[in-house]
C-alpha positions in Angstrom: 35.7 25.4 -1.1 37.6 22.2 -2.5 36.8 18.7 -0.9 39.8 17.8 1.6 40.0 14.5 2.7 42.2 15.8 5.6 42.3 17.9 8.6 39.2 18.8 10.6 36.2 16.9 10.5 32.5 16.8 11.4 30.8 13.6 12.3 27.2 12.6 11.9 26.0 9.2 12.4 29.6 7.7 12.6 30.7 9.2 9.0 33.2 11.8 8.8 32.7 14.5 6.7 35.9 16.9 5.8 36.0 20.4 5.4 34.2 21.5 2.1 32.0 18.1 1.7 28.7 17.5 1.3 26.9 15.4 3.7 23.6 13.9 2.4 21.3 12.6 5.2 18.0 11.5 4.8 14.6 12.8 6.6 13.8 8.9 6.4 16.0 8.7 9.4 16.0 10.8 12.9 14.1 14.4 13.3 17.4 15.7 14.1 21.0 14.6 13.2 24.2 15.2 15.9 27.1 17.3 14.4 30.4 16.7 16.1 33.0 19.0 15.3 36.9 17.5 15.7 40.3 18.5 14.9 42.5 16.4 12.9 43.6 14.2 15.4 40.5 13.7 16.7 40.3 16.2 19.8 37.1 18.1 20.3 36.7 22.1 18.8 36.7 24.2 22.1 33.6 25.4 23.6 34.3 28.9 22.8 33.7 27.6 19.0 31.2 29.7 17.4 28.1 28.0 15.0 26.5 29.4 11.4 23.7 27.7 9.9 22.7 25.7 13.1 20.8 26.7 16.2 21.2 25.3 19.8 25.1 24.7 19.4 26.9 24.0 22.4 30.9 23.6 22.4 31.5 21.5 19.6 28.5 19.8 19.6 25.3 21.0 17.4 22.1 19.5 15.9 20.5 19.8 12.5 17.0 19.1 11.4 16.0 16.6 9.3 12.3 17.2 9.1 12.3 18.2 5.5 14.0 18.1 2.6 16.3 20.5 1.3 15.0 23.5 -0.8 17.9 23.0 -3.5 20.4 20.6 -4.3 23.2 23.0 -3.2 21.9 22.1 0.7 22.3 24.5 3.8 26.5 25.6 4.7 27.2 24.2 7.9 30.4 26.0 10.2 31.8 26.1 12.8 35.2 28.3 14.0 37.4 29.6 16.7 40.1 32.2 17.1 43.0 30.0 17.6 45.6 32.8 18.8 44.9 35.3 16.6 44.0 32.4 13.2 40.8 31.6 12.7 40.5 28.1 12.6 37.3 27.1 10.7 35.1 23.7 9.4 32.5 23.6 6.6 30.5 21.6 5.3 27.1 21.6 2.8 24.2 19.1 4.2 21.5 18.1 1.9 18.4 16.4 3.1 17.1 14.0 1.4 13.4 12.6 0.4 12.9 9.3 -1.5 9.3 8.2 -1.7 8.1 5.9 -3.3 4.6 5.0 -4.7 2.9 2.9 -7.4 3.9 2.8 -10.6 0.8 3.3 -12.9 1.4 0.1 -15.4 2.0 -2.0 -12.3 0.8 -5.7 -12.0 1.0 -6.8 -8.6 -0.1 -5.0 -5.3 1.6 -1.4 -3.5 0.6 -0.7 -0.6 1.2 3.0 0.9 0.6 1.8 4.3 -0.6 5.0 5.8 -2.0 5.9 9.3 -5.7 7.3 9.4 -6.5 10.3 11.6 -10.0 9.6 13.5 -12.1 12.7 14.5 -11.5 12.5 17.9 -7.5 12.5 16.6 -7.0 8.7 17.5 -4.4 7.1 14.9 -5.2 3.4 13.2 -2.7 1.6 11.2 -2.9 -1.7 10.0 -0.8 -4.8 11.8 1.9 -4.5 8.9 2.7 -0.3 9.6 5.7 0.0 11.9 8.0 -2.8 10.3 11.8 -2.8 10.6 13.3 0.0 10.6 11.3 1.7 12.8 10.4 4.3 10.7 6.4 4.6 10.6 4.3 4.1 7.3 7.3 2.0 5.4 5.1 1.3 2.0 4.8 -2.3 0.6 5.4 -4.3 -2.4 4.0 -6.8 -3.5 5.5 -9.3 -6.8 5.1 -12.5 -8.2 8.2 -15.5 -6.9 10.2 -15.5 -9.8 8.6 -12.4 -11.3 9.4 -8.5 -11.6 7.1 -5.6 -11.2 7.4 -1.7 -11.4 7.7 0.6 -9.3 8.4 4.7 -9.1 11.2 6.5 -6.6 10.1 10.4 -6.5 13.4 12.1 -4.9 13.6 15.6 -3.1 15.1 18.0 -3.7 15.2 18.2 -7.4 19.0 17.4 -8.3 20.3 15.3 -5.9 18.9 12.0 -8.1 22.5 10.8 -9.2 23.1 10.7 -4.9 20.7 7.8 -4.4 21.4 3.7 -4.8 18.6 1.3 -4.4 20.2 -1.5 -1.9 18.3 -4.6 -1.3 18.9 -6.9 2.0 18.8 -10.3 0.8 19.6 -11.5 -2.5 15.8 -12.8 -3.0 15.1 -9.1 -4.0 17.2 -7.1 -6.6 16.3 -2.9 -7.7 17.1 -2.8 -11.5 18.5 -0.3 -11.8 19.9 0.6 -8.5 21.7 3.5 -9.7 19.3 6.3 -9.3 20.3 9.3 -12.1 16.9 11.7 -12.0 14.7 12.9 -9.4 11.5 10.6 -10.6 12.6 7.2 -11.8 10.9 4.1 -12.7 12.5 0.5 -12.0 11.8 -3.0 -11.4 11.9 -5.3 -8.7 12.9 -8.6 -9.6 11.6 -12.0 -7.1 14.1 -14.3 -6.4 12.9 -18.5 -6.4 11.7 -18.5 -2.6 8.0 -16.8 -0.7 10.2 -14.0 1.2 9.9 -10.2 2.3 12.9 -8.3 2.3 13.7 -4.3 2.4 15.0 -1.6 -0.3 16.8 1.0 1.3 17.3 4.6 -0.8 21.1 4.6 0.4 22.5 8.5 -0.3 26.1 9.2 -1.8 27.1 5.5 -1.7 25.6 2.0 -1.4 26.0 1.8 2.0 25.1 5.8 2.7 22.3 6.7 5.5 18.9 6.2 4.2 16.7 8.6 2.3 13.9 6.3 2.2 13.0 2.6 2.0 10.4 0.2 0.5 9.3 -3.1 1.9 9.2 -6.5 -0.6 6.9 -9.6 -0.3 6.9 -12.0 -2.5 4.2 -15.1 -2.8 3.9 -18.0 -5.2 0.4 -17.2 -7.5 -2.5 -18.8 -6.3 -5.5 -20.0 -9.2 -8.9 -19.2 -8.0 -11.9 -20.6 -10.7 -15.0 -17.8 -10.4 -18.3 -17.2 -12.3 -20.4 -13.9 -12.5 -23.6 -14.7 -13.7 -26.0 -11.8 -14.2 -29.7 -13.1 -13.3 -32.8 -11.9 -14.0 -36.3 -12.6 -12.5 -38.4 -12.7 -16.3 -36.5 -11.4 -19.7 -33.4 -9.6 -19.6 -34.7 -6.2 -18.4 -32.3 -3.6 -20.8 -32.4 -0.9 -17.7 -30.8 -3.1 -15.2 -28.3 -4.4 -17.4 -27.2 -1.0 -18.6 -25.9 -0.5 -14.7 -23.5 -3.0 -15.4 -19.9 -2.2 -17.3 -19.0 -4.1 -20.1 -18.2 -7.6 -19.3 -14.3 -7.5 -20.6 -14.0 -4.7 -18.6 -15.5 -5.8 -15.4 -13.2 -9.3 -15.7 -10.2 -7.3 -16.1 -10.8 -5.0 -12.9 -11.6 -7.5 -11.0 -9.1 -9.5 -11.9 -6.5 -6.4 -11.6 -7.8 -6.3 -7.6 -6.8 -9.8 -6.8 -3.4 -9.3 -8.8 -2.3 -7.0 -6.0 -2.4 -9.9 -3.4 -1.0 -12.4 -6.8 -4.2 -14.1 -6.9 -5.1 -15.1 -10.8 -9.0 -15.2 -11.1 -9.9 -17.6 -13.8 -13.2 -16.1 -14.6 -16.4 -17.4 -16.7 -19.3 -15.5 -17.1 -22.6 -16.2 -17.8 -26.4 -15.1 -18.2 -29.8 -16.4 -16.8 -33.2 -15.2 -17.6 -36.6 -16.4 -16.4 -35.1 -17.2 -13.9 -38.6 -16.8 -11.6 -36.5 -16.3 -8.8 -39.4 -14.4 -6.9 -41.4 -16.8 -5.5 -43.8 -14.7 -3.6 -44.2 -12.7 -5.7 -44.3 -8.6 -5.0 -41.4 -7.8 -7.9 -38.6 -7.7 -5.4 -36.1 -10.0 -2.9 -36.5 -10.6 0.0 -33.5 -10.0 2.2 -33.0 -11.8 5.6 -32.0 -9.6 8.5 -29.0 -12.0 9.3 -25.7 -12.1 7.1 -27.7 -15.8 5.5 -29.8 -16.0 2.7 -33.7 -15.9 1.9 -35.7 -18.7 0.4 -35.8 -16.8 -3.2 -32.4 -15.9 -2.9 -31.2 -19.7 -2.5 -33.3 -20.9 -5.4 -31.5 -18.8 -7.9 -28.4 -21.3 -6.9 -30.6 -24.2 -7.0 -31.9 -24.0 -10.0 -28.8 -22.8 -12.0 -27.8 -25.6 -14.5 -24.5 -23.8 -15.3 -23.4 -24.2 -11.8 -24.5 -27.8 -11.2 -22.2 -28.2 -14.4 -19.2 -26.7 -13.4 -19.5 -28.4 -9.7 -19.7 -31.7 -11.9 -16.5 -30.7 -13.4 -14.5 -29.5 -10.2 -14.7 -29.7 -7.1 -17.7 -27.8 -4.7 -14.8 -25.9 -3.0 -12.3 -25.5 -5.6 -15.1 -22.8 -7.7 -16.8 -19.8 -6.5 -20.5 -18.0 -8.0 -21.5 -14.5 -7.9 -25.2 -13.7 -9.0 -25.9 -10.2 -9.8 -29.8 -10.1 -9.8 -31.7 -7.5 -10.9 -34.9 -7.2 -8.4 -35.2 -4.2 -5.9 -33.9 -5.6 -2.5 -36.4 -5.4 0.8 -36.7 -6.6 3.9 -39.8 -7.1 6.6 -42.1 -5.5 4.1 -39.4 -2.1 3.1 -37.1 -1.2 0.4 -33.5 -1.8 1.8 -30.3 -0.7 0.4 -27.3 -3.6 0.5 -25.3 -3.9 -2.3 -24.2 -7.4 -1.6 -23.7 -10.2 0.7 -21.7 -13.6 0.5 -22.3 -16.4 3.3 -18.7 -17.5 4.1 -20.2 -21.2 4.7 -20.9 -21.4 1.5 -19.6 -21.0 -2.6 -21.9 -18.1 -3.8 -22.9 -15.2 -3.0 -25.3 -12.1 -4.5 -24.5 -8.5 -6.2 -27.6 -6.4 -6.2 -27.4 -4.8 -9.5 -30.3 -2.0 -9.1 -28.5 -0.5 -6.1 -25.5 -0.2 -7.7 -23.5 2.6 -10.3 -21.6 1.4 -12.6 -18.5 2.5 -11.4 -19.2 0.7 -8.1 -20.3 -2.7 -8.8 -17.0 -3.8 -9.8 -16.1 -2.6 -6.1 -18.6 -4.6 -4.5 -17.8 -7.9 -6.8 -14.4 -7.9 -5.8 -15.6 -7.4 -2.2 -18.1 -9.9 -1.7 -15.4 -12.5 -3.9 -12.9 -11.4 -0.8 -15.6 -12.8 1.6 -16.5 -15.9 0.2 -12.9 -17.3 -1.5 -11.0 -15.7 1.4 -13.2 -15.1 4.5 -12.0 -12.0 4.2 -13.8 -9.2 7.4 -14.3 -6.0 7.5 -11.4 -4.0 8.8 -14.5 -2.2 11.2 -15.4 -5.7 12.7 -11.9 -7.7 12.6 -10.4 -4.4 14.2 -12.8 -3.6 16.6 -11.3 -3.7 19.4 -8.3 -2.1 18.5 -5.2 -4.5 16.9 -2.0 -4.9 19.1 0.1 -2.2 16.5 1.9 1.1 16.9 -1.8 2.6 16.8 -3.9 1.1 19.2 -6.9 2.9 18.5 -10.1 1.0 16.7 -10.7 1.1 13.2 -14.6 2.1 13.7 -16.6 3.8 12.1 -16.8 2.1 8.6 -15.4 4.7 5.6 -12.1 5.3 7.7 -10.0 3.8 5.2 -11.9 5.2 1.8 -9.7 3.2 -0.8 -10.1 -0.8 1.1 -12.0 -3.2 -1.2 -13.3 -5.0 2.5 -14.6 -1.6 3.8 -17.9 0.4 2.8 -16.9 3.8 2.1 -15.3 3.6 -1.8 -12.8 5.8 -2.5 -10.9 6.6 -6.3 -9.0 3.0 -6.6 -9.8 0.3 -4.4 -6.9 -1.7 -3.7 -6.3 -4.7 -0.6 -3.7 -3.6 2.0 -0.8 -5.7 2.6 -2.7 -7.3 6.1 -4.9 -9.2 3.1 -1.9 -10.2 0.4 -1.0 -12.5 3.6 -4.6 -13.9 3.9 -5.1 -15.0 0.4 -2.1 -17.5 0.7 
């Protein structure tokens, strides 16, 4: 059937749609769309009308669900019709539902946040105090970009076909999609930071740039912020070629670190260094001593007082301008028994440990950029600083620790570890 831009009409969210159209609505917006059936001069279709391709119609009045997206490009035929004194009077229409999602683009440099909900056992939902933002749609994902810089990121958009049906719209000029004009169903562009510290919203607009939404992606953008670090790998007598074999290759470990703290568009600027002989155990029964509060232990404090490197670099900047991590190799106890912690950082202070022997290699990197997050930051736990529950859509607690498997401040480490958008905000 040709497109008519006359005659009968459907509405749906205050857009007409003519007989033989296609109307392209997006399962970003309502569960169910409203389809009002009219004649051309704008009178209702009579209640005897009959429905195909809805259920639940009602007069001239039906719904259709959004709650997926459409199986084919073609979408689902829409009609509705009456006998009209012997002529069947009829009006019909193809709708299309429409997914855009968007995620992280794997050569990104800044930080993309899903923004998910987590399921608890008991079924409770948490969510973060950035999930429900404007629109109210829940689980809007975030990104984050340099002032003044671009980053990447990918639209993925259902149902296969439909691509050249989507425009990338921002809301304020401070954010522009490059480029907006969406011609696949996977697509890869940039987001480009105006001069100014500002959020702002993409919206996946479908058929035209000011179409209903198909999906939409939330911007933040924050001057960098320089922050001077030092890992220093310390070892009680010579460098002991066991321990040290737990740890990655330094370039490597810099780099993933220093990828973490991109996401919030923190810039580590990070020296390394190595101390042996360090006689850091002062008792001595081979091993540190670890108090049972979140401070530090009598041998534990000497390995900063009696580093050189660090008395140094303090002489050269300021006390609170540089942060130390020491990565020691000694088995960690406490009261007498082995303990397991992986690392701890006193907020009060400018360094804190990495205990290297109870540590994979894949993991230490993890627990650098986590203890970094406490000490530069103050960075909590999301278990302690949402316990009790944070005044958000989901109102449940975050307990137990692990709930959110890919957060650099939880425990539980998942396959990347990334900082939600709630931190981005805290490192500036």
């Amino acid at each position: 059937m040709a497109d008519v831009l006359e005659g009968p009409y459907f509405m749906i969210s205050d857009r007409k749609y003519y007989s033989g159209s296609v109307a392209y609505l997006g399962q970003a917006d309502d569960e169910v769309e409203e389809l009002a059936a009219f004649h051309a001069d704008g009178t209702p279709f009579p209640g005897s009308s009959s429905w195909s391709g809805v259920t639940g119609g009602s007069g001239h009045i039906a719904t259709f669900s959004v709650d997926a997206p459409s199986a084919a490009s073609s979408g689902d035929p829409v009609s509705i019709s009456y006998d009209n004194a012997g002529t069947l009077e009829e009006l019909a229409i193809h709708i299309v539902v429409v997914k855009v999602t968007f995620r992280k683009h794997p050569d990104q440099v800044y930080g993309f946040d899903d923004n998910p909900a987590f399921i608890k056992s008991n079924g409770n939902k948490f969510c973060y105090p950035f999930y429900n933002t404007s629109p109210p749609k829940d689980g809007i994902p975030w990104k984050s970009v340099e002032v003044g810089k671009s980053d990447a990121v990918v639209a993925e958009i259902s149902p296969v076909g439909v691509g050249n049906k989507v425009f990338l719209v921002s809301n304020t000029p401070q954010f522009l999609a490059s480029p907006n004009a969406v011609s696949t169903s996977e697509i890869s562009f940039a987001v480009q930071a105006g001069t100014e510290n500002s959020e702002g919203l993409i919206t996946a607009s479908l058929g035209q740039e000011d179409g209903l939404s198909g999906g939409w992606l939330r911007l933040v953008s924050f001057p960098e912020v320089e922050k001077r670090i030092f890992l220093i790998e310390v070892y009680n007598a010579e460098i002991d070629p066991v321990s040290q074999a737990l740890l990655p290759e330094q370039t490597e470990m810099n780099n993933q670190v220093s990828s973490i703290y991109n996401e919030g568009v923190v810039k580590l600027l990070i020296g390394n260094h190595i101390l042996e002989n360090s006689d850091y155990d002062l008792i001595p029964y081979n091993q540190i001593e670890i108090p049972e509060s979140g401070t530090y232990s009598t041998e534990m404090m000497s390995i900063y007082e009696n580093c050189v490197l660090c008395e140094e670099v303090i002489s050269l900047f300021d006390q609170e301008e540089v942060w130390f991590i020491f990565i020691v190799d000694l088995p960690t106890y406490q009261n007498g028994s082995p303990f397991d912690i992986q690392g701890r950082f006193d907020t009060e202070l400018n360094y804190g440990f990495v205990f290297l022997n109870n540590h994979s290699e894949s993991n230490i990197i993890n627990t650098t950029a986590h203890e970094f997050g406490h000490g530069i930051f103050d960075l909590k736990h999301p278990f302690s600083e949402f316990n009790p529950g944070y005044d958000s859509p989901c109102l449940s607690n975050y307990d137990p620790s692990g709930l959110d498997p890919n957060n650099v401040m939880d425990y539980n480490q998942g396959i990347f570890m990334l900082f939600r958008r709630y931190y981005w905000s805290k490192m500036h």
